[in-house]
DRENDO-1510 file (C-alpha; in Angstrom, 1 decimal, always signed):
<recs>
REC; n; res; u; v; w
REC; 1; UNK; -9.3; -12.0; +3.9 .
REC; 2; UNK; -11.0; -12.4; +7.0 .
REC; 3; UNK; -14.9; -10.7; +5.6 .
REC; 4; UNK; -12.9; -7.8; +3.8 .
REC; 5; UNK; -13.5; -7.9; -0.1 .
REC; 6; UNK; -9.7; -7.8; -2.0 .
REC; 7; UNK; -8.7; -6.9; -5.2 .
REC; 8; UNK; -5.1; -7.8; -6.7 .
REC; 9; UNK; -4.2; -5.0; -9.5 .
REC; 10; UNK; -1.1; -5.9; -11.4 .
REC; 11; UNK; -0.4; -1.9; -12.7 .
REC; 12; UNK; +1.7; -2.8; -15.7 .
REC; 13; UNK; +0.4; -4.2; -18.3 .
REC; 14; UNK; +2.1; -7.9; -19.6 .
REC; 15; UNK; +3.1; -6.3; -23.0 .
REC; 16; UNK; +4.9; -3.7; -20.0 .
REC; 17; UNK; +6.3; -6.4; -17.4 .
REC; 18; UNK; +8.2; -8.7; -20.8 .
REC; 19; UNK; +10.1; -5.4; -21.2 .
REC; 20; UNK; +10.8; -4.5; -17.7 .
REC; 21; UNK; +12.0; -8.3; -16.6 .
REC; 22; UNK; +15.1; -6.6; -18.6 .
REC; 23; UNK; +15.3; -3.2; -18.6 .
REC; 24; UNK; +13.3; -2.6; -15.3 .
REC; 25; UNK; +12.2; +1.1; -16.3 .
REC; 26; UNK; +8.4; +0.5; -15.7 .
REC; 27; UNK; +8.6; -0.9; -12.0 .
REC; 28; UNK; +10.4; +2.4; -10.8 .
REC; 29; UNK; +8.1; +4.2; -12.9 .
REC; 30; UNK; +6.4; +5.4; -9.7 .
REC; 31; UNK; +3.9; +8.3; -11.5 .
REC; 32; UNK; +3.0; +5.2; -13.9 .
REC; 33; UNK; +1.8; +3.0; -11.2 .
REC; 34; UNK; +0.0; +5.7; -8.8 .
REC; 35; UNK; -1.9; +6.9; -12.1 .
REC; 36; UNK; -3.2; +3.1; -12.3 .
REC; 37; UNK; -3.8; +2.8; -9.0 .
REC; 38; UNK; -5.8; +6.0; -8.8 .
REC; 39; UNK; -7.7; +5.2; -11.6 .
REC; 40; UNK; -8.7; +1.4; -10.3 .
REC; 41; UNK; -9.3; +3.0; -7.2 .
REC; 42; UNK; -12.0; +6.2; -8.8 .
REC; 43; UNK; -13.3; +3.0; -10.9 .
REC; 44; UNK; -14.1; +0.7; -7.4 .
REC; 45; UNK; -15.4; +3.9; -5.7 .
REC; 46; UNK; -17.7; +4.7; -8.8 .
REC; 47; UNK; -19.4; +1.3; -9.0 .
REC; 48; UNK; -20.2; +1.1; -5.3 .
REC; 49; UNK; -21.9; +4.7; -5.9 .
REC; 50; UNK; -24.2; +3.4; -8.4 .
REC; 51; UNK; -24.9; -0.4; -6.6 .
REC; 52; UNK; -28.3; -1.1; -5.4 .
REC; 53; UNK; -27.0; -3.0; -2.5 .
REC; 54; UNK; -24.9; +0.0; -1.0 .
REC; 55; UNK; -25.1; +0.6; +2.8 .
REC; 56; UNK; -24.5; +3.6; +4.7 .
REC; 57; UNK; -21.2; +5.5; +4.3 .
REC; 58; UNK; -19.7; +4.6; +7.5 .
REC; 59; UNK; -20.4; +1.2; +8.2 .
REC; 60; UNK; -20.2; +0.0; +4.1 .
REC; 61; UNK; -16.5; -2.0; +4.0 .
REC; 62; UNK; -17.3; -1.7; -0.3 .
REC; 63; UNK; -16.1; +2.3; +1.0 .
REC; 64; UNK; -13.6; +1.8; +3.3 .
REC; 65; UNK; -10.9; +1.4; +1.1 .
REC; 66; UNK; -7.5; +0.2; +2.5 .
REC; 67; UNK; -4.1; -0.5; +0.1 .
REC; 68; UNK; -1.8; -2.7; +0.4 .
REC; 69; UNK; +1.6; -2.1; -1.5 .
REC; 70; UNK; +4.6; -4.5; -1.8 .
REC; 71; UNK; +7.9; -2.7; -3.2 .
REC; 72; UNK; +7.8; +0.3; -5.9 .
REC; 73; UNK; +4.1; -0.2; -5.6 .
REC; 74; UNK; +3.9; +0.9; -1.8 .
REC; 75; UNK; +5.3; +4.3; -3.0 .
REC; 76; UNK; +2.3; +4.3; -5.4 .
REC; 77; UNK; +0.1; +3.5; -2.8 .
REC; 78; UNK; +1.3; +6.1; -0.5 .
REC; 79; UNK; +0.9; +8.9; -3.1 .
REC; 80; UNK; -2.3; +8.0; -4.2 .
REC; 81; UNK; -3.7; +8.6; -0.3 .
REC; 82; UNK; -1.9; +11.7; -0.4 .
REC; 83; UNK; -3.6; +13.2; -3.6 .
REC; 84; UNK; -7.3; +13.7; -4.4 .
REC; 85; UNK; -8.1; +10.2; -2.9 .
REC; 86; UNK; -7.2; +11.0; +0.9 .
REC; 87; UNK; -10.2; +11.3; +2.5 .
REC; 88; UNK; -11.3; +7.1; +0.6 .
REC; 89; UNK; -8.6; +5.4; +1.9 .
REC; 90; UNK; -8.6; +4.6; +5.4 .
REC; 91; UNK; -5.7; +2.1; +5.6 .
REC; 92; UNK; -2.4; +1.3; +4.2 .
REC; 93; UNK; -0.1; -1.9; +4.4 .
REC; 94; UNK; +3.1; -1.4; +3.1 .
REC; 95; UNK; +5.6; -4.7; +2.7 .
REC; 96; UNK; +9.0; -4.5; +1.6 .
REC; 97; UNK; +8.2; -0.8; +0.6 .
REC; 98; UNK; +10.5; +1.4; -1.7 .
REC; 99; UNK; +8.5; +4.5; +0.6 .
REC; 100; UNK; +11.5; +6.2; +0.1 .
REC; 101; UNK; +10.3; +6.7; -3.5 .
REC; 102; UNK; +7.5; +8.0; -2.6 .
REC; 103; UNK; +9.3; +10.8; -0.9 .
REC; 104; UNK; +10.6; +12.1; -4.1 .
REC; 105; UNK; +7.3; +12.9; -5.4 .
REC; 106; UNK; +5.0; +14.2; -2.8 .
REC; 107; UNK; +5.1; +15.5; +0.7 .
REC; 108; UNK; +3.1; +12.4; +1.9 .
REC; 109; UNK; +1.2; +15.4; +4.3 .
REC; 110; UNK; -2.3; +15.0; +3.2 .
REC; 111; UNK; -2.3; +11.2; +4.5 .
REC; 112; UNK; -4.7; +10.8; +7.1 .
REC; 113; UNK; -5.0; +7.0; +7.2 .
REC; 114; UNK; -2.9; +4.6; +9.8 .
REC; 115; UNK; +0.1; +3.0; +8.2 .
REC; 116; UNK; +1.7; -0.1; +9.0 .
REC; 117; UNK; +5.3; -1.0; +7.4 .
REC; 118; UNK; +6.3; -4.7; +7.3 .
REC; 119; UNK; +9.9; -4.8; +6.4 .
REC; 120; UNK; +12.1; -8.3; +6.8 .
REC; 121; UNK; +15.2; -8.3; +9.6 .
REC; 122; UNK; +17.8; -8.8; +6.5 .
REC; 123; UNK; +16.3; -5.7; +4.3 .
REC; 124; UNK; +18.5; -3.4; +6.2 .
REC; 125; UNK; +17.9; -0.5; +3.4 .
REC; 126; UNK; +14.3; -0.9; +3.4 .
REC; 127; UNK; +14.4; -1.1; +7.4 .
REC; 128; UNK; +16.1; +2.7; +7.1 .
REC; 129; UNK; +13.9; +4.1; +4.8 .
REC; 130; UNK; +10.4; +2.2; +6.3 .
REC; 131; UNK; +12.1; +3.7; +9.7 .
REC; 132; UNK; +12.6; +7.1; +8.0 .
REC; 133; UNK; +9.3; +7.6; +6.6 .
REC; 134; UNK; +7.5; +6.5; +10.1 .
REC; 135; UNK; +10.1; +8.5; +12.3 .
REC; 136; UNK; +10.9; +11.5; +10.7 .
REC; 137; UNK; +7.6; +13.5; +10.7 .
REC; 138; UNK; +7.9; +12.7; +7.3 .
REC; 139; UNK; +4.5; +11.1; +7.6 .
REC; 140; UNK; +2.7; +13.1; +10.1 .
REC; 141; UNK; -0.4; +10.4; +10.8 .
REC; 142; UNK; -1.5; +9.1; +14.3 .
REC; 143; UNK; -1.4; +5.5; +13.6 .
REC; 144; UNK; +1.8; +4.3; +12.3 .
REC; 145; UNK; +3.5; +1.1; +13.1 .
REC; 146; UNK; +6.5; -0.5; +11.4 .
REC; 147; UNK; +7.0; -4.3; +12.4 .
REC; 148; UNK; +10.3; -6.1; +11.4 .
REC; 149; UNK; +9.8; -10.0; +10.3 .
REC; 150; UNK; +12.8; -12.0; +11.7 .
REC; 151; UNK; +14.5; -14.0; +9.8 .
REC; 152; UNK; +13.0; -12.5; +6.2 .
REC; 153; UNK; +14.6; -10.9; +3.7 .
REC; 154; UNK; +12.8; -8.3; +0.9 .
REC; 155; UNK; +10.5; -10.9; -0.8 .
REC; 156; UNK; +9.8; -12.5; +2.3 .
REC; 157; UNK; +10.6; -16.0; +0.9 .
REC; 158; UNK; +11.4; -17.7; +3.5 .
REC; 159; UNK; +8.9; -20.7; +5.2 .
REC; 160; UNK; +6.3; -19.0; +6.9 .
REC; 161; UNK; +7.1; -15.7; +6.4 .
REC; 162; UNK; +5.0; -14.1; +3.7 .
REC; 163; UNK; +1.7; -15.9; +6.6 .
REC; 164; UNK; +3.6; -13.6; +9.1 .
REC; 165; UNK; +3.0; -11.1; +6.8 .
REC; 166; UNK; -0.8; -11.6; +5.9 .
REC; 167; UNK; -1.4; -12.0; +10.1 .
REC; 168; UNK; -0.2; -9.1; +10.1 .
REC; 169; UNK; -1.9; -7.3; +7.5 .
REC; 170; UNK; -5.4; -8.9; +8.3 .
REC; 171; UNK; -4.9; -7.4; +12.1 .
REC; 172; UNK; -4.4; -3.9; +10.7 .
REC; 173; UNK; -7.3; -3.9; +8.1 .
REC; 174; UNK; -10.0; -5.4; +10.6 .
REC; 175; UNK; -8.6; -2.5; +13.2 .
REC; 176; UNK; -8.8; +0.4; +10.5 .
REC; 177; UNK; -12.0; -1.1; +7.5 .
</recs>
């Protein structure tokens, strides 16, 4: 993406995804996830402590960490920035986010970094609670933005849409890493 280093991190294990294509009680298993993510996250931040090549604190991308969180795991994402790891993360991206889950668990009042909600025009739940996390002073930050994709629904299926989404996304990350 665009000269910023990416890491996909499937948090459940395959032994855990088998069982919840049926019962679906890992994916809302939002303590389970921001545990993984945390820990990924320490385990990134720990390596580029002990590289050789490390720059400077402010201008080294390796440490200006940004998440990006699609569904259930946008709530993780949102806790983890709220917890221990506030002052690493400097960016969030949150697609077709269950944030309202993330509501249930913390305040999200420690979160410092700018956060951009990308919600599709026919998720009309998601569009409430994206709205209500951003609006609400739930989420007290200076940079928030929520943009609606027309014409997507919550996977963002639809030709073209899931590029609308990584345009997006690349924008806010070269803005805020």
């Amino acid at each position: 993406m665009e000269g910023i280093s990416t890491l996909l991190v499937d948090l459940l294990t395959k032994e855990e995804e088998k069982i919840d294509d049926f019962t679906r009680e890992h994916r809302f298993n939002i303590p389970l996830l921001t545990d993984r993510l945390m820990i990924v996250t320490k385990y990134i931040l720990n390596i580029s402590n002990q590289t050789t090549t490390k720059k400077d604190y402010t201008t080294n991308s390796f440490k200006r960490i940004g998440f990006f969180g699609a569904s259930t795991g946008a709530a993780a994402c949102l806790i983890a920035a709220d917890g221990p790891l506030s002052d690493k993360i400097f960016a969030i991206v949150s697609r077709g986010g269950r944030v309202d889950l993330a509501t249930k668990h913390t305040s999200l009042k420690k979160i410092t970094c700018p956060c951009l909600f990308i919600v599709g025009e026919y998720d009309s739940d998601l569009i409430e609670w994206n709205s209500q996390v951003k609006d609400l002073h739930i989420l007290d930050v200076k940079e928030k933005q929520m943009i609606i994709i027309p014409g997507a629904t919550h996977l963002f299926e639809e030709e073209g849409k899931l590029e609308e989404v990584a345009k997006y996304s690349t924008a806010w990350f070269m803005k805020y890493l």
